[in-house]
Backbone bond lengths (Angstrom), bond angles and torsions (degrees), N, CA, C in turn:
res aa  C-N    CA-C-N  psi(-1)  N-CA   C-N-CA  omega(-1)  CA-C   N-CA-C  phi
1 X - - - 1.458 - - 1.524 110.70 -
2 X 1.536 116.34 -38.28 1.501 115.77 171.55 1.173 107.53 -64.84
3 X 1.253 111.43 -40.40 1.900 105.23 -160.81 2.077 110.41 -64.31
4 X 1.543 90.76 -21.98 1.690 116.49 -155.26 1.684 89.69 -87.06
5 X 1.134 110.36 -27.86 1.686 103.84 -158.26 1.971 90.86 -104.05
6 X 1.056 137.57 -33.69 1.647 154.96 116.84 1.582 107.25 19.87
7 X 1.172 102.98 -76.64 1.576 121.37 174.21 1.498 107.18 -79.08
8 X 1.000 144.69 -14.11 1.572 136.81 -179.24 1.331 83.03 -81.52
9 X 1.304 131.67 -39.90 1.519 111.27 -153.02 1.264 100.76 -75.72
10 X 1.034 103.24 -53.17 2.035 122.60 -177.42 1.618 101.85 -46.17
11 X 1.281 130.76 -39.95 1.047 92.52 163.53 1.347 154.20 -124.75
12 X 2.165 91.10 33.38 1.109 119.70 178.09 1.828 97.20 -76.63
13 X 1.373 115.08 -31.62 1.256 102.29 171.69 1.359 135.07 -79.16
14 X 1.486 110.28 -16.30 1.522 128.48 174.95 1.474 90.04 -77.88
15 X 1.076 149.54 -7.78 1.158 137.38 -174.26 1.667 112.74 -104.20
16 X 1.412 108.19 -43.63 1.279 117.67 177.99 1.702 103.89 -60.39
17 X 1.444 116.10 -51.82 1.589 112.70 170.60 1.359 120.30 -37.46
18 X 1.136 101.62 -66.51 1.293 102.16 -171.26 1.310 116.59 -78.59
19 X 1.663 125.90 7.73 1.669 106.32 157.83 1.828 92.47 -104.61
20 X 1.183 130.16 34.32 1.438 139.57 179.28 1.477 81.46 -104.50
21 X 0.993 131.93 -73.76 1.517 139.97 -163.17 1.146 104.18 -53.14
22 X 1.777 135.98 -43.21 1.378 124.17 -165.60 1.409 96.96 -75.56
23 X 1.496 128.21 -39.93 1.175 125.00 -179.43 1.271 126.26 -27.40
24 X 1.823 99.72 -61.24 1.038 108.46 -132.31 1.681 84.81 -90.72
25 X 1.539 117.15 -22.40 1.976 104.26 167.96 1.382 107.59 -89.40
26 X 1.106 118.61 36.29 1.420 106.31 149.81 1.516 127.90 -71.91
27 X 1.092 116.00 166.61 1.887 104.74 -172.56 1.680 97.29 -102.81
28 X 1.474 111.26 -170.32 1.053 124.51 -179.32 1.298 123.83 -52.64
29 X 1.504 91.49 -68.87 1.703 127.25 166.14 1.638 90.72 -52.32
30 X 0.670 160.10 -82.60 1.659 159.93 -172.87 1.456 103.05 -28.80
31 X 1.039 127.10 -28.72 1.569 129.99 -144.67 1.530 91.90 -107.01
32 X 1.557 109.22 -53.86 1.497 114.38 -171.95 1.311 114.47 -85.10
33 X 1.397 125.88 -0.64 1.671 137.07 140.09 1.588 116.61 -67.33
34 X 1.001 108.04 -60.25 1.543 94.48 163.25 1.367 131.82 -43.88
35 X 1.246 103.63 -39.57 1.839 118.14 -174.98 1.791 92.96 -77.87
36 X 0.945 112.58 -30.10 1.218 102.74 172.20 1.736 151.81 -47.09
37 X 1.633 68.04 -47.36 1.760 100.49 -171.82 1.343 101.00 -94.70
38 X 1.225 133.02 9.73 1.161 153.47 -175.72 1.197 106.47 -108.27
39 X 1.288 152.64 -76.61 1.659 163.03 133.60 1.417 113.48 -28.37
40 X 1.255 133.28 -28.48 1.371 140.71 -179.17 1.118 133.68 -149.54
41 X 1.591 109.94 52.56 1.585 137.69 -144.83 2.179 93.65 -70.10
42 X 1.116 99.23 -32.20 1.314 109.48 -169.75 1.792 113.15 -100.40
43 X 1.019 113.76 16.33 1.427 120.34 -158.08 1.567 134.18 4.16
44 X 1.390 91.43 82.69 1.459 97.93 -144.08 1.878 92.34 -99.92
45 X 0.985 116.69 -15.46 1.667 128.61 -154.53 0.881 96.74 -62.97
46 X 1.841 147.34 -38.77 1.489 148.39 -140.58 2.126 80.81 -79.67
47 X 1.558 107.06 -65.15 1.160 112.86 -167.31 1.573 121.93 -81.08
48 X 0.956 118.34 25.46 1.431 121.52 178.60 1.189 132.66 -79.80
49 X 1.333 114.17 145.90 1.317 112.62 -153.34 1.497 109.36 -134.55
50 X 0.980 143.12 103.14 1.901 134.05 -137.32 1.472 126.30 175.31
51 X 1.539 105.32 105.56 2.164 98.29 171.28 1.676 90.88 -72.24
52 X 1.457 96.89 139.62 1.476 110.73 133.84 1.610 126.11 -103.87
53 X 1.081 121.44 139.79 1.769 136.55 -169.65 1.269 76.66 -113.92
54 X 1.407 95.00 134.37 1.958 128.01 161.31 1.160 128.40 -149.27
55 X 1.196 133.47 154.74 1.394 121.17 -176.77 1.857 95.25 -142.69
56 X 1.145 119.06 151.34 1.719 111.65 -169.11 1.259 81.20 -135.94
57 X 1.458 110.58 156.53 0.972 141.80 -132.88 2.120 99.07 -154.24
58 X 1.481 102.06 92.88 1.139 109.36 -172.44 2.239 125.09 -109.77
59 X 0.936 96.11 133.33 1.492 102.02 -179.84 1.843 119.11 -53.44
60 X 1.092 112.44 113.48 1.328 119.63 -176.90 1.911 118.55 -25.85
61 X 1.544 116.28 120.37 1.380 118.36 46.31 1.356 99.54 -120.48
62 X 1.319 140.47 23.39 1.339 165.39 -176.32 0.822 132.13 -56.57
63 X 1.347 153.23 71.11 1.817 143.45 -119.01 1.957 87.98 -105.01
64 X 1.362 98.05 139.04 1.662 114.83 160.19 1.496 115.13 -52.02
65 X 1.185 126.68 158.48 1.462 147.13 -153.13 1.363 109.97 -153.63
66 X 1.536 125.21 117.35 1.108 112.24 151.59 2.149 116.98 -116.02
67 X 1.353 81.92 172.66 1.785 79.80 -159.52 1.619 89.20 -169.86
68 X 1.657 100.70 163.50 1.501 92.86 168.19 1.630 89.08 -154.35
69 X 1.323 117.38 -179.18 0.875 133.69 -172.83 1.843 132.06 -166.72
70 X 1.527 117.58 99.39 1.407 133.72 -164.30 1.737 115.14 -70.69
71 X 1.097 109.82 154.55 1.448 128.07 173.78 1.780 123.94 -137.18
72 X 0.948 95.83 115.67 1.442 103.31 172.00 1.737 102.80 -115.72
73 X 1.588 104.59 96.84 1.767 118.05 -168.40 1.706 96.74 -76.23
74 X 1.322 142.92 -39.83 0.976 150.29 -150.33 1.941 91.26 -76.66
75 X 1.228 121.77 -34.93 1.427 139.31 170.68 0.885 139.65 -111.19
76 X 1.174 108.68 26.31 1.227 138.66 165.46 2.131 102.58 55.90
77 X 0.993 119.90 34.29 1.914 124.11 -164.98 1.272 90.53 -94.75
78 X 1.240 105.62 146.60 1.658 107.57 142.55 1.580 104.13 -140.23
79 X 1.374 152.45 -168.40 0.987 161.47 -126.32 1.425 117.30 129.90
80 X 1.191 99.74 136.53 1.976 114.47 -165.23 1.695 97.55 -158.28
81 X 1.239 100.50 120.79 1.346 122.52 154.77 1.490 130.18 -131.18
82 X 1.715 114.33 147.19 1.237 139.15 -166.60 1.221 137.42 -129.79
83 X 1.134 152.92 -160.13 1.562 120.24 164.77 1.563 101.98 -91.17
84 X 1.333 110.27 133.48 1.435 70.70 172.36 1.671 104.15 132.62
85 X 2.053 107.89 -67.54 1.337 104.09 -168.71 1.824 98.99 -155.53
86 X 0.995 110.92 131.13 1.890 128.03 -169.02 1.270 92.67 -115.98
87 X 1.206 116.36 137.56 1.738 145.67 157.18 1.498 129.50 -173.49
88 X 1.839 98.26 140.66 1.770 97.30 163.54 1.279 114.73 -112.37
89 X 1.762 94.80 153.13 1.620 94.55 169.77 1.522 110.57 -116.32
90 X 1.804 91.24 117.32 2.307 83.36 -174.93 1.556 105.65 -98.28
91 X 1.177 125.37 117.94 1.406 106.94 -171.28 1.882 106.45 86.28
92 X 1.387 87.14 -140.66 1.772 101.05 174.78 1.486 103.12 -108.14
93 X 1.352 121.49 5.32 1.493 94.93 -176.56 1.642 104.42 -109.85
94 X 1.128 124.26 166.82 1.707 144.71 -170.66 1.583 99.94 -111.94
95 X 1.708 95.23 135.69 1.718 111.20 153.28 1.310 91.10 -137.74
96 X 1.440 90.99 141.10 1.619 103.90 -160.53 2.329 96.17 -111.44
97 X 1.018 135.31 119.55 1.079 129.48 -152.95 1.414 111.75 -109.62
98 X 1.610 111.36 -36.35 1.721 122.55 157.16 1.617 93.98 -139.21
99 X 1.643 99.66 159.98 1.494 110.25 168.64 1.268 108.87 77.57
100 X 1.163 104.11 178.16 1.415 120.94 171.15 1.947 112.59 -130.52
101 X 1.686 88.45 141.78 1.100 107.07 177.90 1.859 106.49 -166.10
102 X 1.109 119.02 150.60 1.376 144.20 -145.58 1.556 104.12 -112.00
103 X 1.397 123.04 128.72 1.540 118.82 -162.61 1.492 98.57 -60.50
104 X 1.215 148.25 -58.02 1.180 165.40 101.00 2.019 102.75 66.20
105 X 1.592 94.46 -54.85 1.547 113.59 -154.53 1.563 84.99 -104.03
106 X 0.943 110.72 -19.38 2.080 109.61 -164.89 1.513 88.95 -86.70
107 X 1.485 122.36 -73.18 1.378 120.20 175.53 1.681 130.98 -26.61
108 X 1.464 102.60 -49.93 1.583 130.08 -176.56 1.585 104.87 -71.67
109 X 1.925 124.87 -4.43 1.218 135.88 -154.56 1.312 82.32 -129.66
110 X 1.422 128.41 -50.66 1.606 125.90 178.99 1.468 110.43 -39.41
111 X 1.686 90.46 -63.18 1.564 98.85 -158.22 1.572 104.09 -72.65
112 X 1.284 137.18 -20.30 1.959 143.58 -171.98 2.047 80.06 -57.37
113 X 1.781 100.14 -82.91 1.636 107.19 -159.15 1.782 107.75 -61.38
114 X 1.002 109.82 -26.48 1.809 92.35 171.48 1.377 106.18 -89.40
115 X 1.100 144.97 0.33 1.720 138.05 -178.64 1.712 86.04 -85.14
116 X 1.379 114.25 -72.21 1.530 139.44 -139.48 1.752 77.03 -59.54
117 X 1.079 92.92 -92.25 1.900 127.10 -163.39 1.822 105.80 -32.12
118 X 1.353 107.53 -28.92 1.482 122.12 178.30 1.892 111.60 -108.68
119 X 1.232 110.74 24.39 1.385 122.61 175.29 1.535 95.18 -77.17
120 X 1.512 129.12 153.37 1.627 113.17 -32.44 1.426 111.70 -98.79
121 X 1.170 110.92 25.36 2.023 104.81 156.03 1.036 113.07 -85.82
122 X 1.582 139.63 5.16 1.290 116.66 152.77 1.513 112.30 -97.41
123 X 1.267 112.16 37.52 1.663 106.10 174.12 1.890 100.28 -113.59
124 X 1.510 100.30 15.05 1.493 107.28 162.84 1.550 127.87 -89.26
125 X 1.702 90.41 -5.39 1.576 95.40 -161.26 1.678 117.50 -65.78
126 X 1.052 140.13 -176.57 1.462 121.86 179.17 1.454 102.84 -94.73
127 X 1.323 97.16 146.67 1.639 123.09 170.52 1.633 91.66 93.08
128 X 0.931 134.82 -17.80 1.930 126.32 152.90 1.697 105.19 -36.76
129 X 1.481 89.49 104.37 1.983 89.37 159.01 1.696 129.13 -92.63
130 X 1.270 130.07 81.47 1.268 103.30 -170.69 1.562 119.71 -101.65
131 X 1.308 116.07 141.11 1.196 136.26 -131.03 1.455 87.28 -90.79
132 X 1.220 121.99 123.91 1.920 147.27 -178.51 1.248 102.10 -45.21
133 X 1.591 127.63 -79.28 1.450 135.14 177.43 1.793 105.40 -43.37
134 X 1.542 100.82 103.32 1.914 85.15 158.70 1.453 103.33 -114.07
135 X 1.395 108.54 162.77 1.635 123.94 178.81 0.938 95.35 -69.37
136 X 2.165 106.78 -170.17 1.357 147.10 122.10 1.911 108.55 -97.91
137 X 1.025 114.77 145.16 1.270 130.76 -168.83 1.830 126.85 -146.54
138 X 1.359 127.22 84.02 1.094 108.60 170.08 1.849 131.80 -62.98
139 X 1.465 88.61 144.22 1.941 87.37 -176.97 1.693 88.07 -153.71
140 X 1.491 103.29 117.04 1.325 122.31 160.24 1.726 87.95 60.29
141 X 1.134 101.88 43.94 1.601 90.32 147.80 1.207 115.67 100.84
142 X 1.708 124.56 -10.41 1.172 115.77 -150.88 1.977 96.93 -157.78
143 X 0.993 103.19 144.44 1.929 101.88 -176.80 1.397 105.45 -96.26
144 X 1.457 89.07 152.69 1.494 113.38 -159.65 1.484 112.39 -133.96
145 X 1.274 133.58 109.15 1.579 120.13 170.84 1.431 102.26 -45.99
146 X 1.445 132.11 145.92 1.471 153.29 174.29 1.299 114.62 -94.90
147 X 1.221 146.71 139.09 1.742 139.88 -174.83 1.628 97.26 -136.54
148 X 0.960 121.79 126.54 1.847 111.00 -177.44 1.851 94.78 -124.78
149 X 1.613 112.22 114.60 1.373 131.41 161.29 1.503 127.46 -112.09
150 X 1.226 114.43 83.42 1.058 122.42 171.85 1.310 124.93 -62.16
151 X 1.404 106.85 148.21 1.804 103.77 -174.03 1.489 102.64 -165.29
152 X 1.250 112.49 153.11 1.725 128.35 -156.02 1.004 122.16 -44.95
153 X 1.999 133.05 3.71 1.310 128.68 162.87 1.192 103.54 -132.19
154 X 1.463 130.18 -28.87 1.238 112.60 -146.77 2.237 84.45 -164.80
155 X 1.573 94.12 147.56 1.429 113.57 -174.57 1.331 134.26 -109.28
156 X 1.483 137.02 116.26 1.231 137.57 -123.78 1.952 90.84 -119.48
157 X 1.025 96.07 163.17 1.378 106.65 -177.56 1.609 103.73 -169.01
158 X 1.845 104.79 108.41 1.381 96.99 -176.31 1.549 88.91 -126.90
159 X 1.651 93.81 155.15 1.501 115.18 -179.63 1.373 122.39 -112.35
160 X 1.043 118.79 130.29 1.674 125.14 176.15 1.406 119.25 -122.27
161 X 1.053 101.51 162.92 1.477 121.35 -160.04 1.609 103.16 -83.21
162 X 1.080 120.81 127.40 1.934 124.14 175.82 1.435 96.07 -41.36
163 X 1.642 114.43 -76.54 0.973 123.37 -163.03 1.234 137.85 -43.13
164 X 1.493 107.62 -60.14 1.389 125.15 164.30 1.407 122.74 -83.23
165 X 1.378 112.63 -40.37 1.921 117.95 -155.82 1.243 110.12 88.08
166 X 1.256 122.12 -14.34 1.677 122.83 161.08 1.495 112.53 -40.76
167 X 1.584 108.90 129.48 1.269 117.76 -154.74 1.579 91.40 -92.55
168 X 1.716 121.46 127.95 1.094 117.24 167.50 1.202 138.38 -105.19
169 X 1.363 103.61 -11.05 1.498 90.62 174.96 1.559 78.33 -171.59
170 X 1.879 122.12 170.91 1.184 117.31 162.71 1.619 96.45 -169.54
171 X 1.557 100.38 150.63 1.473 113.91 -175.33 1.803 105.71 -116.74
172 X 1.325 89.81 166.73 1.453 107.85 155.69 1.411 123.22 -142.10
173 X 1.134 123.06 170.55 1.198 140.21 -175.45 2.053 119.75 -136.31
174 X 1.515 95.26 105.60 1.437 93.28 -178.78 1.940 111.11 -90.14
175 X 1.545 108.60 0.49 1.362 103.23 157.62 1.778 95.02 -150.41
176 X 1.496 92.81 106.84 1.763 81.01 -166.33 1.543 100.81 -93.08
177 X 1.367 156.73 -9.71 1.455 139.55 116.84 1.176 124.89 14.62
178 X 1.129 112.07 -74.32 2.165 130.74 179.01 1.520 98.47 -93.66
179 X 1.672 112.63 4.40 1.855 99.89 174.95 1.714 110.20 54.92
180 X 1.172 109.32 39.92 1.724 96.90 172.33 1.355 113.91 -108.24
181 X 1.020 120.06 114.13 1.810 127.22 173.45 1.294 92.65 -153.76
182 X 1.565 93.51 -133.83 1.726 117.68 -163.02 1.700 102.44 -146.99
183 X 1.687 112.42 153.72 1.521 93.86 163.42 1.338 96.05 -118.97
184 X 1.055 131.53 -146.22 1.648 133.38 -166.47 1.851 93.00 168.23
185 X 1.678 92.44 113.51 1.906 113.73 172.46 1.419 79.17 -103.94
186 X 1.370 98.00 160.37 1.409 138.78 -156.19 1.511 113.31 -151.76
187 X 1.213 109.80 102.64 2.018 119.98 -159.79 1.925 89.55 -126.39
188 X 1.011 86.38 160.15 1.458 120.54 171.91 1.557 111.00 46.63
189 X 1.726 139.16 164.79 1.159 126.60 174.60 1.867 122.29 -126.66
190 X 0.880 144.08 127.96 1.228 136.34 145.41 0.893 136.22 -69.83
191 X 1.602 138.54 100.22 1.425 145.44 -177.86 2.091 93.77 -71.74
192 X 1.675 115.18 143.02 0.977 131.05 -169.47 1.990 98.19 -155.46
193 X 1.087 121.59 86.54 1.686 109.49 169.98 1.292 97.86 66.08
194 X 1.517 136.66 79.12 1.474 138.76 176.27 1.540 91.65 38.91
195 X 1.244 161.09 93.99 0.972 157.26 155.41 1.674 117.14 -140.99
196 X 1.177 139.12 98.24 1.434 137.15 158.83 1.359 111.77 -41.80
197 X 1.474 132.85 98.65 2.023 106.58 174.69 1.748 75.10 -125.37
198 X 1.512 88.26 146.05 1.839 123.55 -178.43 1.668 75.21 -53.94
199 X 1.593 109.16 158.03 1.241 111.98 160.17 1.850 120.13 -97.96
200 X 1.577 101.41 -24.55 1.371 114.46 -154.39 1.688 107.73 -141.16
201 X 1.016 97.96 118.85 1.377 106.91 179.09 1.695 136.24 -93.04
202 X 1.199 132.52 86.56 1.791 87.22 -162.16 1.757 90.51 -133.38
203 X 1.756 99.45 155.38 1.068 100.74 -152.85 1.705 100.19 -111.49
204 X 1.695 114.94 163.35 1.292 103.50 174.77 1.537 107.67 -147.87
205 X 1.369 145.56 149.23 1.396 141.53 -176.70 2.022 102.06 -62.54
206 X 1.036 102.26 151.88 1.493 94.14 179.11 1.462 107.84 -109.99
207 X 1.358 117.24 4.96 2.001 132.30 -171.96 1.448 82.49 -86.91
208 X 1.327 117.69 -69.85 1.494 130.75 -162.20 1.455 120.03 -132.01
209 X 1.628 113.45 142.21 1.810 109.25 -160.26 1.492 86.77 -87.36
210 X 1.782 105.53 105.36 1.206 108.21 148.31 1.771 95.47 -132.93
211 X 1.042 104.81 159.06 1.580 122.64 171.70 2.017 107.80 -100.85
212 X 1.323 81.72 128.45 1.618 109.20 167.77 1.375 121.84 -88.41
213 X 0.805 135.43 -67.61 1.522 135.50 168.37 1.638 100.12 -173.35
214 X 1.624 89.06 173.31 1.225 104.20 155.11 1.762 125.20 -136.97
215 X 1.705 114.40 155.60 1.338 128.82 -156.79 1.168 95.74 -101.79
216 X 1.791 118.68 112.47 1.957 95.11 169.97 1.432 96.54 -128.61
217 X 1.255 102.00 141.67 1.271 136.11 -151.78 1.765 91.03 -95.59
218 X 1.542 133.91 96.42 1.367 136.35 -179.11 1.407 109.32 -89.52
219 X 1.109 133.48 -24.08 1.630 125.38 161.51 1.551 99.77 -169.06
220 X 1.298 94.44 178.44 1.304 122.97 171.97 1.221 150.26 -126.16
221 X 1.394 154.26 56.55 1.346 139.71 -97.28 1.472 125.58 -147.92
222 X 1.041 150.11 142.42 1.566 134.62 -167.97 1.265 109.48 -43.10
223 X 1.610 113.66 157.67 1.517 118.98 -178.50 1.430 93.32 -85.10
224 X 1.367 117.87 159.10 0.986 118.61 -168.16 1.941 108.14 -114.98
225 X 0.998 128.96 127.60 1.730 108.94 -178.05 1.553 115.14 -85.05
């Protein structure tokens, strides 16, 4: 029975290695398919249709905000309202519904909540390079596959989970030399239509430990017509 229970272990560990090893040569693109099918098992994101409600949560003297903001991906819409100021963007063009805001700032608002909020199936989109070699990486204690996507201003670095491919946290760098960007941990989840979305966002400088805020995501819910 010792000798029998001896060998179970041996090759519960020969086993664990060697799916350590497939992991760890997986490629980039390998990595952010996995994370995929993980968050968007059903690939539902192209056609989605969905308000998110949020409220952020800002460091003094800075008062919290809530606001939300809808997507209809199949039509390319988005829509964001605040107190204050209503607009969609279909395509590239703006209708502005209260307030004022500048096509300029509506676009630059399109692309923040569909990049972020649609992480990491929008790192399929075309002209996304992601870089073949991925790491191992400790952060707060714990290892992380590394994914490095560079893109024409500024350099991305997203982390996933061994286990799952659950995306945990990811930074950028708008001068990554002197390391100056932001990183962004990623806590809690909302299931939405087979969908994994991070629930909670919060952000921090990566030059110096100061905290930026954080994004919490209070539901999620059919678009409404």
């Amino acid at each position: 029975m010792k000798l029998s229970a001896f060998f179970s272990i041996l090759l519960l560990m020969i086993s664990s290695c060697a799916s350590d090893k497939f992991s760890m040569e997986l490629t980039g693109q390998e990595l952010i398919e996995k994370s995929i099918d993980y968050h968007d098992p059903n690939g539902n994101w192209n056609s989605l249709k969905a308000t998110f409600v949020l409220e952020d949560s800002l460091p003094a003297p800075r008062s919290s905000r809530s606001y939300s903001f809808s997507l209809d991906n199949s039509q390319s819409i988005m829509s964001y309202k605040i107190d204050g100021t209503s607009y969609v963007v279909h395509h590239d063009s703006l209708q502005v519904q209260m307030g004022d805001i500048t096509l300029d700032r509506a676009l630059r608002s399109r692309n923040y909540y569909t990049f972020l909020w649609g992480l990491p199936m929008k790192l399929q989109d075309s002209g996304t390079t992601i870089e073949t070699l991925a790491t191992m990486e400790e952060l707060d204690g714990k290892d992380y596959h590394v994914v490095r996507v560079p893109y024409e201003k500024d350099v991305w670095y997203f982390y996933l989970e061994p286990e799952t491919y659950r995306m945990a946290a990811y930074k950028f760098y708008q001068d990554e030399p002197n390391q100056k960007g932001e990183i962004i941990y990623l806590k809690g989840m909302a299931e939405f239509e087979g969908m994994k979305i991070p629930a909670n966002r919060s952000w921090y400088r990566t030059e110096k430990p100061e905290f930026l805020g954080t994004d919490k995501l209070i539901r999620v819910e059919p678009l409404r017509n």
